[in-house]
N, C-alpha and C positions, 0 to 999 in steps of 0.2 A: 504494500500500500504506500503509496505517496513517493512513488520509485524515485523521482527528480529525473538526475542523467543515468540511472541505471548502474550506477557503478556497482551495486550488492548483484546485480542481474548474474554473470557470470558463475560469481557463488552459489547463488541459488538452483542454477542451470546442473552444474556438479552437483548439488544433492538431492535433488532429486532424478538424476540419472536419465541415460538414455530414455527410457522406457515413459517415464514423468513429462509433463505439460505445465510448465510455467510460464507468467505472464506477469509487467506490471503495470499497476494501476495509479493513475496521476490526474488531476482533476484538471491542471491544465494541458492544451494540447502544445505549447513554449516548451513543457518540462519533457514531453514525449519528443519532439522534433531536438531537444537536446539530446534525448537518449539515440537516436537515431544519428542524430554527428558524432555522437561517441562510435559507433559501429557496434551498438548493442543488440541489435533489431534481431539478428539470428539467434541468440540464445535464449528469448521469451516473447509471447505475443506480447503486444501493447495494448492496455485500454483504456480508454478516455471516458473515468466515471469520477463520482461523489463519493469517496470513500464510507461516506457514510447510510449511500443508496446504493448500492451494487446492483448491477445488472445481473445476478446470477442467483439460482435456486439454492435453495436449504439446503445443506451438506455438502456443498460442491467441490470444495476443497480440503484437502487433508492438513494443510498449514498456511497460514499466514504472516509474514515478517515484515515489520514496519521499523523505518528510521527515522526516530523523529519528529512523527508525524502525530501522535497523542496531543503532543502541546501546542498545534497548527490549528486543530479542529476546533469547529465551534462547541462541539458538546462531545466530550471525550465518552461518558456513558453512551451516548447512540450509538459512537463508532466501537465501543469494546461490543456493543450487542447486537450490532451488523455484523460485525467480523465475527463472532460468535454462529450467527444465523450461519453464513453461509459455510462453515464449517461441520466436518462430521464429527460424531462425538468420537472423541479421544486424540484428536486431530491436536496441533499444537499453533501458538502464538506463542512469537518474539519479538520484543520489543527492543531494538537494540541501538545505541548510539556512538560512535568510537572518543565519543570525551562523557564524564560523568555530568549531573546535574548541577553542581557548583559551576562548573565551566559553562556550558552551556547559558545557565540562568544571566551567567556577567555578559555571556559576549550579547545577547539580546537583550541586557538592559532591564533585565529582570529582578525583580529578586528574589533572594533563594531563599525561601520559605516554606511552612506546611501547607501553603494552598495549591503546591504545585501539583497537579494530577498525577507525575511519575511518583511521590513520596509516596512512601510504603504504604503508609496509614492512610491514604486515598486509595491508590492504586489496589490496594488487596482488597477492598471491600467492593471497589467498581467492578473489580473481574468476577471475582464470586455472584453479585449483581447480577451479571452478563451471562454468567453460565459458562467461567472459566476457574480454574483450581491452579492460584498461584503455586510455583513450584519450586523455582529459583529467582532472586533477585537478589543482583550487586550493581552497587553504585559506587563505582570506584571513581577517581580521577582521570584515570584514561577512558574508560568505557562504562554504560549504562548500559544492563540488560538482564531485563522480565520476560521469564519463562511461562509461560500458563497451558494446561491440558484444559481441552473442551468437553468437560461434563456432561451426561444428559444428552437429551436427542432433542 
């Protein structure tokens, strides 16, 4: 979700393996015609939705990986329980970012407090919400990344 220039595309391409069908999803079409100058276009399809409205059926996907993209949204609970929908149960989200939340919150001008939706004490009770079972989370100063398995059908 919220691919930008596709730079995780590749990665993602490798884990789910030949056999697998990836694609990402970017609300604008700027972020997609970047990904396309990167030469990313062959290792996932591209699609130009609302992260928060997905064009795809309940359980369609077996995981989801977003960079970033939680504190972009306008309503971070819709997007944990869209991404929830279109997931099958037991399927995974990752929420990953390669600088922690301190970092992150200064270079946007933010500040780094508990009303940030990545903090624990938000975040684990939004996912549970949504119909995910946090399972890892580290916020460290290089990287930020929340694990969660999709519960339930």
């Amino acid at each position: 979700m919220g691919c930008g220039s596709g730079r995780a595309l590749p990665a993602l391409r490798a884990e789910v393996g030949d056999e697998g069908v990836g694609f990402g999803v970017d609300l604008t079409a700027a972020m997609l015609v970047a990904t396309a100058r990167e030469g990313r276009t062959g290792v996932a399809g591209l699609l130009l939705a609302d992260a928060c409205r997905l064009p795809l059926p309940a359980g369609a996907v077996d995981g989801v990986f977003s960079a970033g993209l939680v504190n972009h949204v306008p309503a971070p609970a819709t997007a944990l329980r869209e991404w929830a929908r279109v997931t099958a149960p037991d399927g995974v989200l990752l929420l990953f970012h390669p600088s922690g939340r301190a970092e992150r919150a200064a270079r946007h001008g933010r500040p780094f407090d508990s009303y940030d939706p990545l903090a624990e004490e938000n975040l684990r009770p939004a996912l549970g919400a949504a119909g995910w079972d946090l399972d890892c989370y580290e916020d460290a100063p290089r990287h930020f990344l929340a694990r969660a398995v999709r519960v339930g059908g």
